[in-house]
N, C-alpha and C positions, 0 to 999 in steps of 0.2 A: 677387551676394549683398550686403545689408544688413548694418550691424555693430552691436552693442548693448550698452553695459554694464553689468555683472551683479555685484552681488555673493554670492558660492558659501558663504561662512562668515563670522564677525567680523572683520575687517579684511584680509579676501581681496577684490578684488575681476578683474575679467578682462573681456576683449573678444571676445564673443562672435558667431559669423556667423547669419543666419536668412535665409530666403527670403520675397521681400515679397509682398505679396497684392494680389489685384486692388483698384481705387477703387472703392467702390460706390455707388450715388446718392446725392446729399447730401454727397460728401466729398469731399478734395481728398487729393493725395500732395506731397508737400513734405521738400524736400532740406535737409537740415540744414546751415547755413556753424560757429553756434557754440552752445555749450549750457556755460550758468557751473556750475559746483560750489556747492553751497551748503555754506559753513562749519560753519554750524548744526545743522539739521534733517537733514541728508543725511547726515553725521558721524556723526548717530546711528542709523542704520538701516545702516553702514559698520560704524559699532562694535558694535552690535547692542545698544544702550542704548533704541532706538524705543519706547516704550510698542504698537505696532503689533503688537513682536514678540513681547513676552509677553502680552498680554490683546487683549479684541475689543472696538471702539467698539461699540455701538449707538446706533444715527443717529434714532430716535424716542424713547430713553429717555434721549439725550444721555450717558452716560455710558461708561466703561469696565468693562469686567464681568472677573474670573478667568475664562481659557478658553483650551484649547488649539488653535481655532481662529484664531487670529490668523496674520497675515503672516508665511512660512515661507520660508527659503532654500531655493534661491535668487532674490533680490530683482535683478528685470528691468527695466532701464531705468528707474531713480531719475532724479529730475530735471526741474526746473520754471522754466528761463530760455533759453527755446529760440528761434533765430532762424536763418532760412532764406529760401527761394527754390521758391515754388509750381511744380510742374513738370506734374502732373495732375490736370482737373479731373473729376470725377463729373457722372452725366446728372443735371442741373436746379440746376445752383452756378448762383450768381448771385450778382454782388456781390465775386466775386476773380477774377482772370485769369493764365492762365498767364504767369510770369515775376515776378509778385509777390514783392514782398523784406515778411515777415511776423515777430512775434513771437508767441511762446505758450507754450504750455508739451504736451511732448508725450518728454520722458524724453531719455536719453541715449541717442537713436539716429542713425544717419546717413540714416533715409528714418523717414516715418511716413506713416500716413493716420489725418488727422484730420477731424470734421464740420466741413461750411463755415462753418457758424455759428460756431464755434467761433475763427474767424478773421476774420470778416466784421470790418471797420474795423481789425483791428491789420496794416494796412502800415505801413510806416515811415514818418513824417513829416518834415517837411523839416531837412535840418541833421541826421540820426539815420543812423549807419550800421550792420552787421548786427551789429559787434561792441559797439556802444553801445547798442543794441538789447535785448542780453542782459542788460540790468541793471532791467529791467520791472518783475520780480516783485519784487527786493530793493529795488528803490526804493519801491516799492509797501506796503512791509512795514515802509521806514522811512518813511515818507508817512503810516502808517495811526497810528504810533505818536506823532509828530508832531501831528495832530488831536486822539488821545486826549488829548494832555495839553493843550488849553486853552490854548495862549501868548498870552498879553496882549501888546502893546509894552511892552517898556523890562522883562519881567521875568527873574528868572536862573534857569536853565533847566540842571541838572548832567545828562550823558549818560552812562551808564555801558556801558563796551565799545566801543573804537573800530577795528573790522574794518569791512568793507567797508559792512554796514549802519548802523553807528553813525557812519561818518564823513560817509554820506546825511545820517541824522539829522542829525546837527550841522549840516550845509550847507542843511537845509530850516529847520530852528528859528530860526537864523540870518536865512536869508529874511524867516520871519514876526516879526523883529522882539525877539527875544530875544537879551539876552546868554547867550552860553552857554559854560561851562566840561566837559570834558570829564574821565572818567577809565579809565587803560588801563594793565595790566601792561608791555605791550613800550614801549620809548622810539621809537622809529619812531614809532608810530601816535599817541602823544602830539605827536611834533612834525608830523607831519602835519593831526590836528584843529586845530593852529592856522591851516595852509591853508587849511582847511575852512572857519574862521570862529570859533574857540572861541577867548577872550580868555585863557586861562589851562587846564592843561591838569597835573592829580593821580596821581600812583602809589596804587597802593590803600594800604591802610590805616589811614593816617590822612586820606584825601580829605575825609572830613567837616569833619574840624577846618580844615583845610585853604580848602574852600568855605566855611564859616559866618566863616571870615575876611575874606570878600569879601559877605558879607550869607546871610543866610539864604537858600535855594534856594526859589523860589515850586512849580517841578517838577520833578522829577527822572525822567529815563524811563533803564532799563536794560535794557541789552540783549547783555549780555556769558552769558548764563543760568548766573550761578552764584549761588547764592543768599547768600553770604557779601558781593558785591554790590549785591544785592538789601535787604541789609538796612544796605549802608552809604548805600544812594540813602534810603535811608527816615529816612535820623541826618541825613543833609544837608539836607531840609527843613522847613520852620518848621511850628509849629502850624497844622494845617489843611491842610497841604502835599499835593501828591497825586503820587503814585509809579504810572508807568506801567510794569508790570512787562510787557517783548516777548520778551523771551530764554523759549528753549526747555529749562526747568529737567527735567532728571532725577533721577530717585533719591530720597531720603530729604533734606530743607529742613536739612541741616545748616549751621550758622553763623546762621541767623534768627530772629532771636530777638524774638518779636510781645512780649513783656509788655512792653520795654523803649521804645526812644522813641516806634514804632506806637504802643503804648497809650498813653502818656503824653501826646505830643505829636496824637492824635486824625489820625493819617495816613489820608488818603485810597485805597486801592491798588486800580486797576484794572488789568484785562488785557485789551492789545492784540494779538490774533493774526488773521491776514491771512483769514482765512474769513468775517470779516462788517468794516464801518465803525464806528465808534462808534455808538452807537443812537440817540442824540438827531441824528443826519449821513442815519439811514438812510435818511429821506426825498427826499434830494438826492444824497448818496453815494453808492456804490458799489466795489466790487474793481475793476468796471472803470476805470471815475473816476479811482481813484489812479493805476493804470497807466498809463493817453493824459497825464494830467495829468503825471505825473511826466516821462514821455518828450518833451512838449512843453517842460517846463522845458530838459533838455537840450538840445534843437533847439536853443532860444533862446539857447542860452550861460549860462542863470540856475546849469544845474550843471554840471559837468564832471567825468567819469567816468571818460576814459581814464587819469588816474595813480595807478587805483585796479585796473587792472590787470598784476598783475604779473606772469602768467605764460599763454601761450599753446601747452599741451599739442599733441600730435596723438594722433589719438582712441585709436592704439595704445600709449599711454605712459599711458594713466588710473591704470593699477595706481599706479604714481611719483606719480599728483601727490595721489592718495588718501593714500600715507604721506607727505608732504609736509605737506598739512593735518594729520593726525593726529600726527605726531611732531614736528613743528618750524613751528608753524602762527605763532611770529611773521616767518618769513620768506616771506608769501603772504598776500597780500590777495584778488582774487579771479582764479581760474582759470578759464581759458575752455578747453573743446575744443574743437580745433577739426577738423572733418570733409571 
């Protein structure tokens, strides 16, 4: 038997058995080594805050509609930083071989069958191993937020939220050439973003005054999704300034207050989220792009991922590392299970 993680209610989650299924043409079956937790996004469909879970997308009117059709416990196999070991392939694969070490994204299971396409080019590259592997989509996510914001050389660049995606970000913005200051509740992750590359690194609350001490912020991208945040990255930069807002905001915009430097100071605010590239990138860009790009950087040594993980589950302990994040989430960066 196959095992799967589910969550049965709000902040229940368990390890569930299933029986696998045949491959069938076009697919491949693929053995899970590790599958990361996302902090974020995944938290909320944990905690059962998803917008998934009270209303319905609609994917041609783009919107969110009131409906009691939406995503319903229990929630099967969350999860989208999966790396493994191809073990079967389907009549007519072409292009992956059995024994392939692959990344994708394909839930918190210990076996899947996924379309080959769907894996075609993500083997690991060189210098990339299964558990550094795992960090594809969240790099991807701070890769994408990164572009959003335009960095120049030489400009200062405040991050808001330094978990495991924001200390990306700062290691990528960094890259491209920016000074960049960071800001985060927990002291750990403060002194860590200076690892990262942040020259100076703010406790909330006063971080604006804080950065504007060090010059006006050319961008501010946030990624901590609270929106109290959200609107201190928007005090932090100057007239004209543009605020990449990444973080997965819930609930009601309490603490943001648009009439105040937004309107005055003529801020910029765009949203980065990993379903599309900037739009002025779309032509050369891609979801996939960020991905090999990001994981190449790795290879190369340009990032370094392993002391951002802090904790290596086994797949029968998910329950523990769910309350983990949820209750004491400054002590965990990211989690891997491992299978």
């Amino acid at each position: 038997m196959a095992r799967v993680v589910q969550f049965t209610a709000p902040r229940q989650a368990e390890v569930v058995e299933f029986k696998p299924e045949e491959v069938p043409p076009g697919h491949i079956r693929v053995k899970t080594a590790y599958s990361g937790i996302s902090a974020g996004t995944e938290l909320t469909a944990y905690r059962g805050t998803n917008p998934y879970l009270t209303r319905t997308w609609d994917p041609d009117a783009r919107l969110f509609r009131d409906s009691s059709a939406g995503v319903s416990f229990p929630v099967v196999g969350w999860g989208y930083s999966e790396t493994g070991e191809v073990t079967e392939l389907g009549d007519g694969v072409e292009g992956l071989s059995v024994g392939d070490q692959v990344w994708g994204i394909w839930g918190h299971r210990s076996e899947a069958i996924v379309p080959a396409e769907k894996l075609i080019g993500h083997q690991l590259p060189a210098g990339v191993d299964l558990a550094a592997a795992a960090f594809a989509r969240v790099g991807a996510i701070a890769f994408n937020a990164v572009l959003s914001a335009r960095i120049n050389l030489g400009e200062l660049v405040a991050i808001f939220g330094q978990g495991v995606i924001g200390l990306l970000a700062t290691r990528l913005a960094t890259l491209s050439g920016a000074r960049v200051v960071t800001v985060d509740a927990v002291e750990s992750r403060r002194k860590e973003s200076l690892r990262f590359g942040a020259v100076e690194s703010f406790a909330p609350g006063t971080a604006a005054e804080a950065i504007r001490g060090l010059g006006r912020a050319d961008t501010a991208i946030e990624l901590s999704g609270v929106y109290a945040a959200l609107h201190e990255a928007i005090r932090s930069v100057g007239v004209s300034g543009r605020v990449v807002a990444s973080g997965f905001y819930q609930g009601e915009g309490d603490g943001l207050r648009l009439g105040e430097e937004f309107h005055h100071n003529r801020v910029e605010l765009v949203s980065s989220q990993i379903g599309g590239v900037p739009p002025e990138l779309a032509g050369r860009w891609s979801v996939d792009r960020l991905q090999t790009t990001f994981l190449s950087l790795v290879g190369k040594g340009a990032v370094d991922v392993e002391p951002l993980i802090s904790h290596r589950v086994p797949i029968e302990d998910a329950a523990d590392a769910y309350t983990l994040l949820d209750t004491r989430p400054g002590d965990a960066l990211q989690i891997l299970l491992e299978f």
